[in-house]
C-alpha positions as CSV (number, residue, x, y, z in Angstrom):
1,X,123.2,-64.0,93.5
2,X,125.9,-64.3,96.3
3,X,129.4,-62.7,94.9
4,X,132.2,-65.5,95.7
5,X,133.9,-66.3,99.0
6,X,137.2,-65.2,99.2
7,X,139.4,-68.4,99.8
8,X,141.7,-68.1,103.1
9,X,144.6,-70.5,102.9
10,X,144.4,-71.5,106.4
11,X,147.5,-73.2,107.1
12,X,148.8,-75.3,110.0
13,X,150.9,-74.9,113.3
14,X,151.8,-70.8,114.4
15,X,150.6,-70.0,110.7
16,X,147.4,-68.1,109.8
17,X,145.4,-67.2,106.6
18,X,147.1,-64.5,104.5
19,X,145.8,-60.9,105.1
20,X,143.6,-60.1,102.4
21,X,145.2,-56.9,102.6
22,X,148.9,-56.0,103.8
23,X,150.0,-52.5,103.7
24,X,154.0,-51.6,104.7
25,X,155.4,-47.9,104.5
26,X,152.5,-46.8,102.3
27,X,153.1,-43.0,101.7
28,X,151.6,-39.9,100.0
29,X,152.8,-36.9,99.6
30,X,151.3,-33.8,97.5
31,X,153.0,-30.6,96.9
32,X,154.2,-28.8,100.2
33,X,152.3,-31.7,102.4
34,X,152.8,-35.2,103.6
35,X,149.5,-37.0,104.2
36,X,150.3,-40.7,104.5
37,X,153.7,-41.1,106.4
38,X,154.4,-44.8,106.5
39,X,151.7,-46.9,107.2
40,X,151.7,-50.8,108.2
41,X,149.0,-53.1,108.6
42,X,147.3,-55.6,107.5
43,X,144.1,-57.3,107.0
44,X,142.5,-60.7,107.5
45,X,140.3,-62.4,105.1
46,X,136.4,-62.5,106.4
47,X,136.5,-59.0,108.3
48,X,135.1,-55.9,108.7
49,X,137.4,-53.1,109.5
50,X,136.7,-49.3,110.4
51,X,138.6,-46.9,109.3
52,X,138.3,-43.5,111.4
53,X,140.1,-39.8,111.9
54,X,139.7,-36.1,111.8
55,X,139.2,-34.5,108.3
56,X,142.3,-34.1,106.7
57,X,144.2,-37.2,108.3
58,X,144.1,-39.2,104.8
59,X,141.2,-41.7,105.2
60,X,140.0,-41.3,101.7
61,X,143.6,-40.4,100.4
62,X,144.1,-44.3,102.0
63,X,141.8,-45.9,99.9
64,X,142.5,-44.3,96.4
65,X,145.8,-45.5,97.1
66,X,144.8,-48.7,97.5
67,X,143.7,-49.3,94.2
68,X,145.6,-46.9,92.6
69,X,143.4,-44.2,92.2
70,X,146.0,-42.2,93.3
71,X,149.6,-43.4,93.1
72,X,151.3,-43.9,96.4
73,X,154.6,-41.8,96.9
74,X,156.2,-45.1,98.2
75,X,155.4,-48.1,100.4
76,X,154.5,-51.8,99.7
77,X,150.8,-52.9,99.3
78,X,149.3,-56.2,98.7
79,X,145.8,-57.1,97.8
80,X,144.5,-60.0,97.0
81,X,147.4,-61.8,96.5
82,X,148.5,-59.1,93.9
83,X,151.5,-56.6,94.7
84,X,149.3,-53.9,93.6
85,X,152.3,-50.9,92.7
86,X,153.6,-53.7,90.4
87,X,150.8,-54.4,88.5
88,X,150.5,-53.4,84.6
89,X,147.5,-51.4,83.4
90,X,145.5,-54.4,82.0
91,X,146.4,-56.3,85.2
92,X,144.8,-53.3,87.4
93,X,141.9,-53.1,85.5
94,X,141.7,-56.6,86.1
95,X,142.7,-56.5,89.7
96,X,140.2,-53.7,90.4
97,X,137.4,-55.5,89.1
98,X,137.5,-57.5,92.1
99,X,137.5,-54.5,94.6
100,X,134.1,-53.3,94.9
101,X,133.8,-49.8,95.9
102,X,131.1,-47.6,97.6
103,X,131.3,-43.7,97.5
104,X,129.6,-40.9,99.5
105,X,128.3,-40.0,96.1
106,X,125.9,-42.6,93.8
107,X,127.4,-42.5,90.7
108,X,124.6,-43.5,89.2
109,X,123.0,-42.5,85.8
110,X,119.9,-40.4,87.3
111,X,117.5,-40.9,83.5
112,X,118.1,-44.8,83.6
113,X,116.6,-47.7,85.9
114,X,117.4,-49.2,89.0
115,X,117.8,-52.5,87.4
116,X,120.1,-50.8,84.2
117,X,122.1,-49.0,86.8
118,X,123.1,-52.5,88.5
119,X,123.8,-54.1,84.8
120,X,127.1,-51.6,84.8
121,X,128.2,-53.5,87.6
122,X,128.8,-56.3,85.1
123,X,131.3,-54.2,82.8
124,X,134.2,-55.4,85.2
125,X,134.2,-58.7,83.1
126,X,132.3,-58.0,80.4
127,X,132.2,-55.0,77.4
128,X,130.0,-53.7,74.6
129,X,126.5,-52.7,74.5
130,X,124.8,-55.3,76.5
131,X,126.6,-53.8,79.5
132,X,124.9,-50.7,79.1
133,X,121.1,-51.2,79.7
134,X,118.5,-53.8,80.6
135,X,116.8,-53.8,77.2
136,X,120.7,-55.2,75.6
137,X,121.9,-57.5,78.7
138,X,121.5,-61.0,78.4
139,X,118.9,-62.9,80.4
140,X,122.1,-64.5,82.7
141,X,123.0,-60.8,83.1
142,X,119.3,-59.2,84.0
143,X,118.7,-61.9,86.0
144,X,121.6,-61.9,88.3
145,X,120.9,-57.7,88.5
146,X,117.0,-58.7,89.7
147,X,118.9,-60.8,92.2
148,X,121.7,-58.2,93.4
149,X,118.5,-55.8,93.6
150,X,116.8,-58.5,95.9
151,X,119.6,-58.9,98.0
152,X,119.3,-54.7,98.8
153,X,115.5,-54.5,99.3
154,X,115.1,-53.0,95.6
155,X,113.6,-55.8,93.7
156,X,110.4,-54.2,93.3
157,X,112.1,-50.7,92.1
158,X,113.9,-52.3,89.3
159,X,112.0,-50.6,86.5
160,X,112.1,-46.9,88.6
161,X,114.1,-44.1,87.5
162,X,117.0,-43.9,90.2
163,X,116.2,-40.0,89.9
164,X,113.0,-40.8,91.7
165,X,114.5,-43.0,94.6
166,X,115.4,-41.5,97.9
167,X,118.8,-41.1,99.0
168,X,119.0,-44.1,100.6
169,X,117.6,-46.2,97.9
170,X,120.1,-44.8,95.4
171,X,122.9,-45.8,97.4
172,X,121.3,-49.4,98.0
173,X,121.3,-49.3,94.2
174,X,125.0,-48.6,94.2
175,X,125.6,-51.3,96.8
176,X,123.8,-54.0,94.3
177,X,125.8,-52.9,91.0
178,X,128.7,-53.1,93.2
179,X,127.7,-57.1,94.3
180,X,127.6,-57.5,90.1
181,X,131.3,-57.0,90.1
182,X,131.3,-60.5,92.5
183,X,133.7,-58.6,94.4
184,X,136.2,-60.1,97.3
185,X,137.0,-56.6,98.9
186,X,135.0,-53.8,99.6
187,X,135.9,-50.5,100.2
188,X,133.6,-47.6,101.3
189,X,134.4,-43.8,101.5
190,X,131.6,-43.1,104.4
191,X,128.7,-44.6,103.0
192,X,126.0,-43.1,105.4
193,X,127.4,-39.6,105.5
194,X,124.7,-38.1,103.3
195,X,121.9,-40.4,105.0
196,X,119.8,-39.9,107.6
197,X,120.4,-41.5,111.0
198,X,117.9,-44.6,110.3
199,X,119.0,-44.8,106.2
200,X,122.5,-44.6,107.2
201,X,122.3,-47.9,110.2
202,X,120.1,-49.4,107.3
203,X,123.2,-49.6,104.9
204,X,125.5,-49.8,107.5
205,X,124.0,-53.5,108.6
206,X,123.5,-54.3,104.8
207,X,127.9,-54.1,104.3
208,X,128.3,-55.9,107.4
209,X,125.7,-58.3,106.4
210,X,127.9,-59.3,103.1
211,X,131.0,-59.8,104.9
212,X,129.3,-62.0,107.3
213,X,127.0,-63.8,104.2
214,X,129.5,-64.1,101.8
215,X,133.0,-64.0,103.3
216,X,133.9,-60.6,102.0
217,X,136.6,-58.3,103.6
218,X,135.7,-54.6,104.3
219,X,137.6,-51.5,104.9
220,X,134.6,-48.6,105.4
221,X,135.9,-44.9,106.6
222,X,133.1,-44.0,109.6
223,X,132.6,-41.0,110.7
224,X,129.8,-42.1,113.3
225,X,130.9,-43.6,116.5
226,X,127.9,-45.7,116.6
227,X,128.5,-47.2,113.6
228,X,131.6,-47.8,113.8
229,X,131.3,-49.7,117.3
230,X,128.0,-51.5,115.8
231,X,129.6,-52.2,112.1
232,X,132.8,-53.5,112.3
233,X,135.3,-55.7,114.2
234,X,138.5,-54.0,114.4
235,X,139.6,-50.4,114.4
236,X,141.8,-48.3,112.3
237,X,142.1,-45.0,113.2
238,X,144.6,-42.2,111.2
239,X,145.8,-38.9,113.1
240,X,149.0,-37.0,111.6
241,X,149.3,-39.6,108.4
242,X,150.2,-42.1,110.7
243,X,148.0,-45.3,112.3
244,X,147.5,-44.1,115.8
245,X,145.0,-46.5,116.6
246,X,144.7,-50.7,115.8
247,X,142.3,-52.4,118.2
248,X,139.5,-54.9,118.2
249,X,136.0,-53.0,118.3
250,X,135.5,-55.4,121.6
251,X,137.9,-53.1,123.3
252,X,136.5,-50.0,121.9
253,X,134.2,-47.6,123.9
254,X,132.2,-44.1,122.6
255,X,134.8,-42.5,125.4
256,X,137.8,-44.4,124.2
257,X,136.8,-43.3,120.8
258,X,135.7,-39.8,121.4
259,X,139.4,-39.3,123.4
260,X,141.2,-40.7,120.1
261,X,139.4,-37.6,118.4
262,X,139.9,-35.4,120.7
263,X,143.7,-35.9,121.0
264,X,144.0,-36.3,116.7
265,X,142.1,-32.7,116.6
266,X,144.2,-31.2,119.2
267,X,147.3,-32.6,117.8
């Protein structure tokens, strides 16, 4: 089942659709470090953005911010329409059911099904038992599961034990219980860093694919250079806490890229 296009307000004249995400001043600190140092930018609906950087510039510390994960030191960030340091507990949860996430780890429950795994996706908007497995979901529910599971290759592994897919499979199956949210954001924390090379372009085009098919904004931290010049339309890349990089992937090259690197490491 397709999640739900994001609507742009596309508006008239000089104007332009409202960034799906706009970030000003966003900081982080931790004890006796700085790792986020006043970031600005934003985000337009309908795209897929790269986020790149040596370890340690704040990629991941970026998106827990985002959605509060983490709580920002200071800085302005707005999501979806929401000012998201302003909103309450019930309106986070809310707020965060609309931001789907995919980690570097599954996070799935190894002893269940493929198919019970993707039902949790549905706990964003609905609670209680028939949340929890396929034997308790509604037919609705199961149904629209089968179809996230289609929409990843998986529909045939519903019934397997996710402790019994490959790597890859398992994080298709975190994809799809992710599309049960009917999410209007995505964010991913490198999700072909524990994948090999073919698995890893494999999930790579499936994200991309969503944005393009369904209108959905993504924000993915890459760590390959292929990818991110294959995967994604803009580039954002961190070095210091800071955005030293902000260009469309047209302008982008694997020297361009490998130079950025080079200069964050050596900074």
């Amino acid at each position: 089942m397709n999640a739900p296009v994001l609507p742009a307000r596309t508006l008239t004249g000089s104007a332009i659709a409202e960034p799906v995400l706009a970030v000003a001043g966003l900081t982080k600190d931790f004890p006796g470090r700085k790792v986020l140092q006043g970031l600005d930018f934003a985000l337009a609906p309908g795209q897929a953005t790269a986020l790149i950087g040596a370890n340690g510039s704040g990629k991941s510390t970026l998106l827990r911010c985002l959605v509060r994960l983490i709580e920002p030191t200071s800085g302005q960030i707005r999501m979806l329409g929401r000012e998201v340091p302003a909103l309450s507990p019930r309106a986070l949860r809310q707020f965060r059911a609309e931001v789907g996430i995919v980690w570097q780890r599954h996070n799935l429950v190894p002893r269940l099904s493929a198919l019970s795994n993707v039902i949790h996706g549905v706990q964003a908007r609905m609670s209680g038992p028939r949340a929890w497995a396929q034997s308790l979901a509604p037919a609705p529910v199961r149904d629209e599961a089968m179809a996230c599971l289609a929409r990843v290759g998986l529909a045939d592994r519903a019934l397997v034990r996710v402790d019994s897919l490959s790597g890859g499979q398992q994080q298709r199956v975190a994809i799809a219980r992710m599309l049960m949210q009917r999410p209007a954001f995505i964010l991913a924390d490198e999700p072909d860093a524990s994948l090999d090379p073919q698995t890893g372009e494999e999930v790579m085009s499936l994200l991309l694919n969503l944005v393009r098919d369904d209108g959905l904004s993504l924000l993915v931290i890459s760590h390959r250079l292929e990818h991110t010049l294959r995967f994604s339309d803009r580039i954002l890349g961190l070095a210091d806490g800071r955005i030293a990089l902000d260009q469309p992937t047209s302008r982008a090259t694997p020297s361009s890229l490998r130079h950025f690197f080079d200069h964050a490491e050596a900074a």
